[in-house]
N, C-alpha and C positions, 0 to 999 in steps of 0.2 A: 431436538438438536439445539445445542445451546451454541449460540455466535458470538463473537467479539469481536470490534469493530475499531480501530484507532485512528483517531482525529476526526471524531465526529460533530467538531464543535464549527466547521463550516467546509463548503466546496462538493467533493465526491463524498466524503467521509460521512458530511449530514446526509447527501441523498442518498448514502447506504443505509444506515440507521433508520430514515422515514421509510424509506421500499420493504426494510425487511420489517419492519412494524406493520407494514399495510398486510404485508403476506403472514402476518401472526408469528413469525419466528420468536424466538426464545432471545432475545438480542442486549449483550450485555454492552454499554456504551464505552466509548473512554473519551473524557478531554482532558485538554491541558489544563482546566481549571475548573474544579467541578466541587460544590457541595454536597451535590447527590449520589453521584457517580462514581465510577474508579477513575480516576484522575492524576497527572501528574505529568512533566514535560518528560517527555522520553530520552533528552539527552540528562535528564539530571542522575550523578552518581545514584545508584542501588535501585533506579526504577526497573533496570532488567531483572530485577530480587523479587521487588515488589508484582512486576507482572507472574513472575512462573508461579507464587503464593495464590496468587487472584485465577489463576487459571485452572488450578486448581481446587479449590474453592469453590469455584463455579463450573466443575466439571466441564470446561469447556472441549465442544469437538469439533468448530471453525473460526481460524483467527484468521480476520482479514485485516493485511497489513495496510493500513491507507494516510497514515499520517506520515506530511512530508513537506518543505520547504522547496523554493522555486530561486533560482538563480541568475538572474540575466544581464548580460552588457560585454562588452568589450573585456579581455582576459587585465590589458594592462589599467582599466580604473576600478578593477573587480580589488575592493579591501582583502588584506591578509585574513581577516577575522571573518570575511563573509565568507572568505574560499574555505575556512578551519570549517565554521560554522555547518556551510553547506553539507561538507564529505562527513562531517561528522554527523549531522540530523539525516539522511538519507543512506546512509551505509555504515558507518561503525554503529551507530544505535540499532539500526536495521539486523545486524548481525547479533550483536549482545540479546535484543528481544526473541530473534528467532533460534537461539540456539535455547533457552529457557523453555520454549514454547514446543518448541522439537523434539526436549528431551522429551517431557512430559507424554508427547505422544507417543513418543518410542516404547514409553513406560508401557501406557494401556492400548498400545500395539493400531490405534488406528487414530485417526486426523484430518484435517485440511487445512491447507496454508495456502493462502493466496495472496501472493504480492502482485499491490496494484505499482508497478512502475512506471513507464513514459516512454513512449515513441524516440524519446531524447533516448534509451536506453538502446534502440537499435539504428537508429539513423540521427543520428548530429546532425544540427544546425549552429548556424552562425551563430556568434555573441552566447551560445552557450555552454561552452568549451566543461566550466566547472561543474555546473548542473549536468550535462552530460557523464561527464566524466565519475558521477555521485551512481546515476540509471546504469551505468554500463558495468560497475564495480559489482551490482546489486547483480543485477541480470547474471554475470560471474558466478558469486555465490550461489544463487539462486541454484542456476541449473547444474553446479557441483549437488546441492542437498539433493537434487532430485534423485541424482543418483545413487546416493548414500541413502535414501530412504526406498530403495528396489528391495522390497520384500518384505516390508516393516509394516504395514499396513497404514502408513503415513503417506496422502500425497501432497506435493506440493504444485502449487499452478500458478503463471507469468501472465497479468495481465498486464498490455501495453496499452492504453486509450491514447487517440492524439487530444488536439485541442479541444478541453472542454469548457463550458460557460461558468468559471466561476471568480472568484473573487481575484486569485493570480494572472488572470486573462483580459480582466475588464479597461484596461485600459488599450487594447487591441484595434485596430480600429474594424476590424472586420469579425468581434466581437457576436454579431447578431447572426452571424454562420458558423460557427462554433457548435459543437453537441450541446445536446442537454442534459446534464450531467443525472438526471432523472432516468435518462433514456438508458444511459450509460448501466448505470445502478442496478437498473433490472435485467440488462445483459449481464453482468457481473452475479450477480444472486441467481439466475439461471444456470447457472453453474454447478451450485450449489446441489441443486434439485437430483442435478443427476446422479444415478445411485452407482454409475460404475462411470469411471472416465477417460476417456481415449486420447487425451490432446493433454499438454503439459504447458501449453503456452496459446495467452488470443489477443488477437490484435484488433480493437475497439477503435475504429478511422472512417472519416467520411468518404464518399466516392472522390475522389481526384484530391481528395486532400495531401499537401504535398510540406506542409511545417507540424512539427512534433510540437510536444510537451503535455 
């Protein structure tokens, strides 16, 4: 089973990448800047070109969508260019890569897609109006493809994690109660494992955890 992984270059993305290395997966990387690897920023013109070619290529038969920017503050000191930014790395890019990614499985009739999105996707909070507004769009799309792929031998699966310990979070001050995005990872690749799947959506939260992202 060959994997492909986006934005692996720190956060959940890398602890996806080490988990499925440790469990010997077949696991193709991607960063934003990469020598070795398939590489490239996902909002750059023709990268959604460049991914369907590489998926191909590498007969890939699960992409995990995990690369994503974080948005936070007040709507009215939130920049024009962070708000474009945002919507666009989290949902127009999001969409261009999984429609590439989607055909392809539609082609040789099986797949998995699994978009990691954000607790921001089904419960807002404060101060993240944009970023929310990015999870919620996604979540949208999302669970229309699900539908669209009823009988294709494509599935698609929603995962929501809340907060977890990594670089976007670290200035938190309650930081050291946060998941461990390790921990996270291998609920997430447990997923994976199973050979038939009954749920199209999972929600990755602490007990009484009660703030997203």
């Amino acid at each position: 089973m060959n994997i492909l992984i986006t934005g692996c270059g720190s956060g959940l993305g890398q602890s996806l990448l080490e988990e499925s290395i440790e469990r010997n997966h077949s696991v193709f990387p991607h960063y934003r800047n990469s020598s070795s690897h398939f590489s490239g920023d996902i909002c750059d013109n023709g990268f959604s070109d460049k991914l369907g070619e590489y998926v191909r290529e590498k007969n890939i038969d699960v992409f995990v969508n995990s690369a994503a920017i974080y948005c936070g503050g007040p709507l009215v000191e939130t920049s024009d260019s962070d708000i474009e930014k945002t919507i666009f790395t989290n949902l127009t890019s999001q969409i261009l890569m999984l429609k590439k990614v989607f055909s392809y499985f539609i082609e040789k009739k099986s797949g998995l897609i699994i978009n990691i999105n954000s607790l921001s996707g089904i419960y807002p909070a404060k101060n993240e109006s944009v970023y929310s507004a990015s999870k919620f769009g996604l979540r949208g799309f999302s669970k229309s493809l699900q539908l669209e792929a009823i009988g294709t031998g494509v599935e698609v699966l929603d995962v929501y994690p809340g907060a977890i310990q990594t670089r976007m979070t670290e200035s938190r001050p309650n930081y050291s109660t946060l998941m461990d995005s390790n921990e996270v990872a291998s609920q997430i690749l447990d997923l994976i494992s199973n050979k038939k799947h009954y749920v199209n959506e999972v929600i990755l939260r602490k007990r009484n955890e009660s703030s997203s992202t």
